[in-house]
DRENNUKOL-916088 format. One record per residue: residue number from 1; x, y, z of N, C-alpha, C, O in turn. Coordinates in nm, 2 decimals. Layout:
N
R, i, n_u, n_v, n_w, ca_u, ca_v, ca_w, c_u, c_v, c_w, o_u, o_v, o_w
R, NUM, X, Y, Z, X, Y, Z, X, Y, Z, X, Y, Z
...
***
This chain:
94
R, i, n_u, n_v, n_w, ca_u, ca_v, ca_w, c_u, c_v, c_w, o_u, o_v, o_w
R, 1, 5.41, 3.21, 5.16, 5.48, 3.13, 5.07, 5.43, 2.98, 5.08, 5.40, 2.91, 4.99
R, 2, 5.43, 2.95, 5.20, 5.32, 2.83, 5.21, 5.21, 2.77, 5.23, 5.20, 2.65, 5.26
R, 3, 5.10, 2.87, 5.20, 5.01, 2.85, 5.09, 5.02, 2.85, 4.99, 4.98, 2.75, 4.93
R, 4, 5.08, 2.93, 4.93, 5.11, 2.93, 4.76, 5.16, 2.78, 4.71, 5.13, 2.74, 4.59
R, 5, 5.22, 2.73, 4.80, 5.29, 2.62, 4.81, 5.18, 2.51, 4.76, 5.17, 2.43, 4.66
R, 6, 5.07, 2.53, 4.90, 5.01, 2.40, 4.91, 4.90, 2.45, 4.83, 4.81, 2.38, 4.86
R, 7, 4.87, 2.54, 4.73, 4.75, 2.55, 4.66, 4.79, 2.48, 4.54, 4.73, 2.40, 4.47
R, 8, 4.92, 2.54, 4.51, 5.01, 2.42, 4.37, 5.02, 2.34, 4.38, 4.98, 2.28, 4.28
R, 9, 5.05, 2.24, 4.48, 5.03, 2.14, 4.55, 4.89, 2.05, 4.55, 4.89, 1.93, 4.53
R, 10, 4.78, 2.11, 4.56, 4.63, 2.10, 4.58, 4.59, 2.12, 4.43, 4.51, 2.03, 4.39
R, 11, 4.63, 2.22, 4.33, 4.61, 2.17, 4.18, 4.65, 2.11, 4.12, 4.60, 2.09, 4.01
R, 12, 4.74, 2.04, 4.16, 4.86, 1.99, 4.07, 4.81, 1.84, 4.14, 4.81, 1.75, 4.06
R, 13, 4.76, 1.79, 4.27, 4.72, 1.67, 4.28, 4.56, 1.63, 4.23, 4.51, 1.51, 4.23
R, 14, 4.48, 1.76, 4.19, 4.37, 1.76, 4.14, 4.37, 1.73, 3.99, 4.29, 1.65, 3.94
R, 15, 4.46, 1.80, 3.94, 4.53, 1.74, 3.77, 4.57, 1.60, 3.77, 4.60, 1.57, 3.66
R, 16, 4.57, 1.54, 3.83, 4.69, 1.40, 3.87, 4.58, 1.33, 3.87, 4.55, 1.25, 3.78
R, 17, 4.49, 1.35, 3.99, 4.36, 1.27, 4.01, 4.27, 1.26, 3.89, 4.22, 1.15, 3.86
R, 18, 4.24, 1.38, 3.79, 4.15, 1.38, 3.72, 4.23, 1.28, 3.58, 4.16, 1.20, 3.52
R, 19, 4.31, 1.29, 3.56, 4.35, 1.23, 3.43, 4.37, 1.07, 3.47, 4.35, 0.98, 3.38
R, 20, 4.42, 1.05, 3.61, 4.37, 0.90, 3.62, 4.23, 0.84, 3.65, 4.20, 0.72, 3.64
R, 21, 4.12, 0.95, 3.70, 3.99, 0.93, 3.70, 3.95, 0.86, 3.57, 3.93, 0.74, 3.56
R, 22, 3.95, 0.95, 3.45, 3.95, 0.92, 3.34, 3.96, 0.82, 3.28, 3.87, 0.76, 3.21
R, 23, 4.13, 0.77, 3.29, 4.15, 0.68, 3.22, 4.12, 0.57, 3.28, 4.14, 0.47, 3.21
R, 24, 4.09, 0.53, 3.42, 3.98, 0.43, 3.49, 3.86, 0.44, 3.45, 3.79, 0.35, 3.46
R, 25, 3.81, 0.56, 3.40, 3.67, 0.55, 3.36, 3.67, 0.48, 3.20, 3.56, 0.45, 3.16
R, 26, 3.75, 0.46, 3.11, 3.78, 0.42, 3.02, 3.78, 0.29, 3.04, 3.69, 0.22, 2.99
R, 27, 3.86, 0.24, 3.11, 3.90, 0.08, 3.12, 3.77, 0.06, 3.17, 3.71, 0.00, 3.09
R, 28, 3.70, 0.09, 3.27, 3.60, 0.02, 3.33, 3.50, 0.01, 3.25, 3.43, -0.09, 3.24
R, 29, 3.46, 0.14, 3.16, 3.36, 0.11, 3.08, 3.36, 0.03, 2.95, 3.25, 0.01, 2.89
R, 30, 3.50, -0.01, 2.89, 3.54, -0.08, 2.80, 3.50, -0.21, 2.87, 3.40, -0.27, 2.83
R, 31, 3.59, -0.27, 3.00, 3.55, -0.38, 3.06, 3.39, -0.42, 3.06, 3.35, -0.52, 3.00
R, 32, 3.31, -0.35, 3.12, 3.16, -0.35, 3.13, 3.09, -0.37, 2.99, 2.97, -0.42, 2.97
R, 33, 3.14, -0.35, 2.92, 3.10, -0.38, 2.81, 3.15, -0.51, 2.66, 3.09, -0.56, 2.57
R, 34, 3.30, -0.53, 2.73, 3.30, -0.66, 2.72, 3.28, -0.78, 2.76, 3.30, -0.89, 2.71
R, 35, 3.19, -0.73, 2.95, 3.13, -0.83, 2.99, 2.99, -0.88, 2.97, 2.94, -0.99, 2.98
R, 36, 2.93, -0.75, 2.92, 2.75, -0.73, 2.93, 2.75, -0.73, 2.77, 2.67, -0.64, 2.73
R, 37, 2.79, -0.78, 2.69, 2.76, -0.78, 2.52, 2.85, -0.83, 2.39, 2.95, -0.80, 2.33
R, 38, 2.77, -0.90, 2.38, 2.83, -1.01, 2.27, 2.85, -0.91, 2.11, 2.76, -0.88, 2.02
R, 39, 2.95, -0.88, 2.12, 3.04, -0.80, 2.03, 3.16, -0.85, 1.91, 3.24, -0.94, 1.93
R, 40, 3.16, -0.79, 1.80, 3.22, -0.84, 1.68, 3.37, -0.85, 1.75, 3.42, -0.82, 1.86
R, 41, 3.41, -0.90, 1.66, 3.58, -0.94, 1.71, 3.65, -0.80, 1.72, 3.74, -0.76, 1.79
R, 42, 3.59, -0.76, 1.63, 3.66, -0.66, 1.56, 3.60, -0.52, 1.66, 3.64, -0.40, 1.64
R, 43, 3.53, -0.57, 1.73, 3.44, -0.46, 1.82, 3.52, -0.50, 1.97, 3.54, -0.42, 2.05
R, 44, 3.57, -0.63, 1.99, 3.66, -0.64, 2.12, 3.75, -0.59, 2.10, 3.77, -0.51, 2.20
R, 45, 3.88, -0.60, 1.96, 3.99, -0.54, 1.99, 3.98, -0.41, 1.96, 4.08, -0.35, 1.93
R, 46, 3.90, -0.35, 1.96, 3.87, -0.18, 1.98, 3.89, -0.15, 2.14, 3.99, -0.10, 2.19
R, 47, 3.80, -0.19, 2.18, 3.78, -0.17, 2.33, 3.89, -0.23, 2.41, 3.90, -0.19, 2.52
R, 48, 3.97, -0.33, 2.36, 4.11, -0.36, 2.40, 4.21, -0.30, 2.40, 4.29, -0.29, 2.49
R, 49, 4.24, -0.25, 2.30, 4.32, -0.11, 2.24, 4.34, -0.01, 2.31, 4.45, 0.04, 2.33
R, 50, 4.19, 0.03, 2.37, 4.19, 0.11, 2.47, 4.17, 0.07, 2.63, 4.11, 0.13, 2.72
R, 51, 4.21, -0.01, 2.63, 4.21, -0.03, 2.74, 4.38, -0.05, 2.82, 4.43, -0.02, 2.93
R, 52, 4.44, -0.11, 2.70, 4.58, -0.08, 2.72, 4.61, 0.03, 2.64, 4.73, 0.00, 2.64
R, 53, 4.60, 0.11, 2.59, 4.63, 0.27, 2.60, 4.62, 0.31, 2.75, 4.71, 0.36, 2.82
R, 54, 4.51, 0.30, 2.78, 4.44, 0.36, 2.88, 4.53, 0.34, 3.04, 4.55, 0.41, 3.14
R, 55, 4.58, 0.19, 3.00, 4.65, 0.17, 3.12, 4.78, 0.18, 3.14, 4.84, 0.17, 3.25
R, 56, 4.85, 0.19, 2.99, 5.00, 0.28, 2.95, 4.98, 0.41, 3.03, 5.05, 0.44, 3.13
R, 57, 4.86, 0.49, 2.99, 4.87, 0.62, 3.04, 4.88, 0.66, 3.17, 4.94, 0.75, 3.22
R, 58, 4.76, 0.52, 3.25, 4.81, 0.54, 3.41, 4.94, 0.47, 3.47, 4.99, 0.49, 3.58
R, 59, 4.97, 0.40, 3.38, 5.14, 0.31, 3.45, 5.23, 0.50, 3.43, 5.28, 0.55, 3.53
R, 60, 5.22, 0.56, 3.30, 5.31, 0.67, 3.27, 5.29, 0.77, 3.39, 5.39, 0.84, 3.43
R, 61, 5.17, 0.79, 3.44, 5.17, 0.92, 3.54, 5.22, 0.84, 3.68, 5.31, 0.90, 3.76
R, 62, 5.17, 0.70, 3.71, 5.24, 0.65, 3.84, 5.41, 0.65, 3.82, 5.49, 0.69, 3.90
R, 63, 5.43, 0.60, 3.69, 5.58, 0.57, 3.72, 5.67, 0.74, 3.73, 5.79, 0.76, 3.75
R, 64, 5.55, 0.85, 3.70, 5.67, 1.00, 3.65, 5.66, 0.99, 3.86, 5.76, 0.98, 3.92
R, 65, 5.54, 1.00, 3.92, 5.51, 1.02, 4.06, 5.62, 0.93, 4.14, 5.66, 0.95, 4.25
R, 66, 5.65, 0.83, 4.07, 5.74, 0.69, 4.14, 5.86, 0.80, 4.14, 5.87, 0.85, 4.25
R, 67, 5.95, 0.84, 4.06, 6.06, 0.93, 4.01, 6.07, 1.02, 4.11, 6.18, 1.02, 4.17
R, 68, 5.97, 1.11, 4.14, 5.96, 1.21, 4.23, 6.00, 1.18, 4.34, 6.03, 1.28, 4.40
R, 69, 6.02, 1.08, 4.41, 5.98, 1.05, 4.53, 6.20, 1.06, 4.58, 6.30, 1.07, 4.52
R, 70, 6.18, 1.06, 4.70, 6.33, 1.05, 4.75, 6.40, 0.91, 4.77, 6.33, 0.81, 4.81
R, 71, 6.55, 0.89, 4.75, 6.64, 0.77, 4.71, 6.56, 0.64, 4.84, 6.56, 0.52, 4.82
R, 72, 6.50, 0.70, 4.97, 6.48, 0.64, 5.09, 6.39, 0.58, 5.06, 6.39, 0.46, 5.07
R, 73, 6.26, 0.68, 5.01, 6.13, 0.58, 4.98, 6.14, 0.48, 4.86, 6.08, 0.37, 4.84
R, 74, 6.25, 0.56, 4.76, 6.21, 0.45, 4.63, 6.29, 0.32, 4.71, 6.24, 0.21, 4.69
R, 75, 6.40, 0.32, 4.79, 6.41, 0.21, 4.82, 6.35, 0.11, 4.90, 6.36, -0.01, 4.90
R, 76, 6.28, 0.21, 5.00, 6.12, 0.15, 5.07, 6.05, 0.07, 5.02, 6.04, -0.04, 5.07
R, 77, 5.97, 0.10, 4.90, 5.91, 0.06, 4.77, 5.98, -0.03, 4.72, 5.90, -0.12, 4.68
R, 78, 6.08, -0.06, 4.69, 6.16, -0.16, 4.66, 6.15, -0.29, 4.66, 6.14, -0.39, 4.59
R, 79, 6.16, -0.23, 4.84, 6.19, -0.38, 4.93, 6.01, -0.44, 4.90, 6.00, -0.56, 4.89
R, 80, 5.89, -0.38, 4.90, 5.78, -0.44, 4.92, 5.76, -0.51, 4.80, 5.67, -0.59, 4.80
R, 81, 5.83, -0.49, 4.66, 5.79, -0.57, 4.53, 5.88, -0.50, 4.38, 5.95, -0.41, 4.38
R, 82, 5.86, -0.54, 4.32, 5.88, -0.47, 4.19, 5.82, -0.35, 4.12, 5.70, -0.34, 4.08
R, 83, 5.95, -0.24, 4.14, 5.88, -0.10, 4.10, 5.89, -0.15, 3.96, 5.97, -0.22, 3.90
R, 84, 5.72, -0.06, 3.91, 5.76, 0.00, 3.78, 5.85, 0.03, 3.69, 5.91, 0.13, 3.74
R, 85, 5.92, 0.00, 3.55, 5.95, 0.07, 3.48, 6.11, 0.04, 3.55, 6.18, 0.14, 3.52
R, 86, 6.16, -0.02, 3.59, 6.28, -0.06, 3.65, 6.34, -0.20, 3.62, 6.37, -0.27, 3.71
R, 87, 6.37, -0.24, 3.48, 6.40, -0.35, 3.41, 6.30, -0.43, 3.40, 6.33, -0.55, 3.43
R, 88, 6.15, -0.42, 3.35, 6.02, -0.45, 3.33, 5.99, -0.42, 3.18, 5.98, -0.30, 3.14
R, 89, 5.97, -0.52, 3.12, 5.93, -0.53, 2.98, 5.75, -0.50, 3.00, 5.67, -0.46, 3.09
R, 90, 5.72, -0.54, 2.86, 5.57, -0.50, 2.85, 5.56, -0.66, 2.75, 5.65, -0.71, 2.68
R, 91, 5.45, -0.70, 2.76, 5.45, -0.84, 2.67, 5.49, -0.78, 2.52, 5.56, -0.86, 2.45
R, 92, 5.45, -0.70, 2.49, 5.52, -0.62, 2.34, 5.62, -0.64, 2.30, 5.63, -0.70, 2.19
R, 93, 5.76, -0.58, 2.39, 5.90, -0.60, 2.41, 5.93, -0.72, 2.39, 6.04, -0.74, 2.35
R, 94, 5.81, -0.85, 2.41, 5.93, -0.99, 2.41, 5.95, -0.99, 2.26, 6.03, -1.08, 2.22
***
């Protein structure tokens, strides 16, 4: 049973890793390319677009992983700063 355990465990943190791989490989290559190339306006707020998409999507898998966690550690976390998603606007919201 516990193997079974830690192989779901071991997929399920390989799913986790890959989709934040991803969407770091987005931002970074958006970044890199609005450092290295003088680009239409209209070609920055593309690659800006996605880069806050990109970083919605990794705040959304950190903050579901923040959730999981037990009443002890979220309060652990607490004490070190401002969790996520815990009376935190987005500049959008103002």
């Amino acid at each position: 049973m516990a193997d079974e355990f830690d192989a779901i465990a071991d997929a399920t943190t390989a799913v986790i890793a890959h989709a934040l791989l991803n969407s770091m490989a987005v931002i970074s290559g958006a970044a890199s390319l609005l450092l290295e190339h003088e680009l239409a306006p209209e070609e920055q707020r593309n690659l800006l677009l996605r880069v806050h998409a990109q970083a919605g999507h990794v705040t959304g898998i950190l903050q579901d992983l923040v959730r999981g966690l037990p009443g002890s550690a979220l309060d652990a976390l607490g004490g070190l700063g401002h969790l996520p998603g815990h009376g935190e606007t987005s500049p959008t919201d103002a």
